[in-house]
C-alpha positions in Angstrom: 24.1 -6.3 -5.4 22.3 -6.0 -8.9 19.2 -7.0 -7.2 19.2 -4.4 -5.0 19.5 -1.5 -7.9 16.5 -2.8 -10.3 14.4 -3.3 -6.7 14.9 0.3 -5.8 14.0 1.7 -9.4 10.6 -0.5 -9.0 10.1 1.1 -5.7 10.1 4.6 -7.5 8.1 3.5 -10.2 5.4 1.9 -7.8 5.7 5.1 -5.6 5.1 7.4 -8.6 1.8 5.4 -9.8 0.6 5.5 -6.6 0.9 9.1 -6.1 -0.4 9.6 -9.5 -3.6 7.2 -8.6 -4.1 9.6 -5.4 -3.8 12.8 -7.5 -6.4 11.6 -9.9 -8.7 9.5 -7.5 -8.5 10.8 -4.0 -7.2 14.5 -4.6 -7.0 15.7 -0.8 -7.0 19.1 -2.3 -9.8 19.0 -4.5 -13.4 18.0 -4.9 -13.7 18.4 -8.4 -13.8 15.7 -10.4 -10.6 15.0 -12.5 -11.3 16.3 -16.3 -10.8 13.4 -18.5 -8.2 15.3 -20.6 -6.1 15.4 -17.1 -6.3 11.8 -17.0 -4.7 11.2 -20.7 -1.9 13.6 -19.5 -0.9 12.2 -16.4 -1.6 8.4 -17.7 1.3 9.6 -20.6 3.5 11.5 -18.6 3.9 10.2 -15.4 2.2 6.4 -15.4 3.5 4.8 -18.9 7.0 6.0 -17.5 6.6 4.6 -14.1 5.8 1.4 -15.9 8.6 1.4 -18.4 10.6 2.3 -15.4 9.4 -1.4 -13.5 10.2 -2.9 -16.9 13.7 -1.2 -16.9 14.1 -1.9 -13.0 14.3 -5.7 -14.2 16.2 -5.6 -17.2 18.8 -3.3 -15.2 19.3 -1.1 -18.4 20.7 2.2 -17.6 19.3 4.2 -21.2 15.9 3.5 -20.8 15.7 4.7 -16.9 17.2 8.2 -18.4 14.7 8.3 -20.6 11.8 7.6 -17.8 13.2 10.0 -16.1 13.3 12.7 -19.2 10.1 11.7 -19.9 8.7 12.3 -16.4 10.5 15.3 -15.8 8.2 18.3 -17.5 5.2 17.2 -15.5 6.8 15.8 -12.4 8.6 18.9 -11.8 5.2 21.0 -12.8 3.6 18.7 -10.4 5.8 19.1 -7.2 6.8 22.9 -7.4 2.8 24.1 -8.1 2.0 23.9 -4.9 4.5 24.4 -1.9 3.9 22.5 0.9 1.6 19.2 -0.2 1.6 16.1 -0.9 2.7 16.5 -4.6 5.8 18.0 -3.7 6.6 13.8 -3.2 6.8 14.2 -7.3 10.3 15.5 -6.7 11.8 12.7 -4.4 10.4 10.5 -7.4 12.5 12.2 -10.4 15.3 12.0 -7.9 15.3 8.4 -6.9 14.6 7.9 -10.8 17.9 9.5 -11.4 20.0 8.3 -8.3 18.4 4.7 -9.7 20.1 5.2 -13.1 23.1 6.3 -12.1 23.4 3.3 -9.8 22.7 0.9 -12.2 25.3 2.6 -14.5 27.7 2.3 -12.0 27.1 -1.3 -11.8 28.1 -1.6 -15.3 31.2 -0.2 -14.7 32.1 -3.0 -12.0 
């Protein structure tokens, strides 16, 4: 059963850099190139969590998915309530599986 918790936080965190790879390289809403300042914020916001959240996905450790998702959660939320409907609004299923992933894996501590 373990396996199953770490293999749905690395489906968020895949999900979120993916979504993050189509905001900055295939923006369906923009044709203007992607400021490299925009690029350092979402690569530290939103990608180096997603990748500490793969890395925590294995390790099953329940602290450091809380802290993916606090560390998400300024420009996640920014992201998916900016513009209502599109495809960034997906930025909010994200910070949600993040959180229904740690709370799972905390829950399989407790067994």
């Amino acid at each position: 059963m373990k396996s199953k918790y770490s293999l749905f936080g690395v489906v968020t965190s895949v999900g979120c850099i993916i979504l993050c790879a189509i905001f900055l390289l295939w923006n369906p809403y923009s044709n203007t190139p992607v400021s490299r300042d925009t690029c350092i914020i979402i690569f530290t916001m939103l990608i180096l969590p997603a990748c500490l959240g793969t890395i925590t996905s294995f390790l099953r450790n329940r602290i450091l998915m809380f802290i993916v998702l606090i560390w998400s959660l300024p420009y996640g939320f920014y992201l998916s309530v900016a513009s209502i409907p599109s495809i960034w609004n997906l930025f909010s299923l994200v910070l949600i599986l993040y959180l229904v992933s740690a709370i799972r894996m905390s829950k399989s501590y407790a067994r």
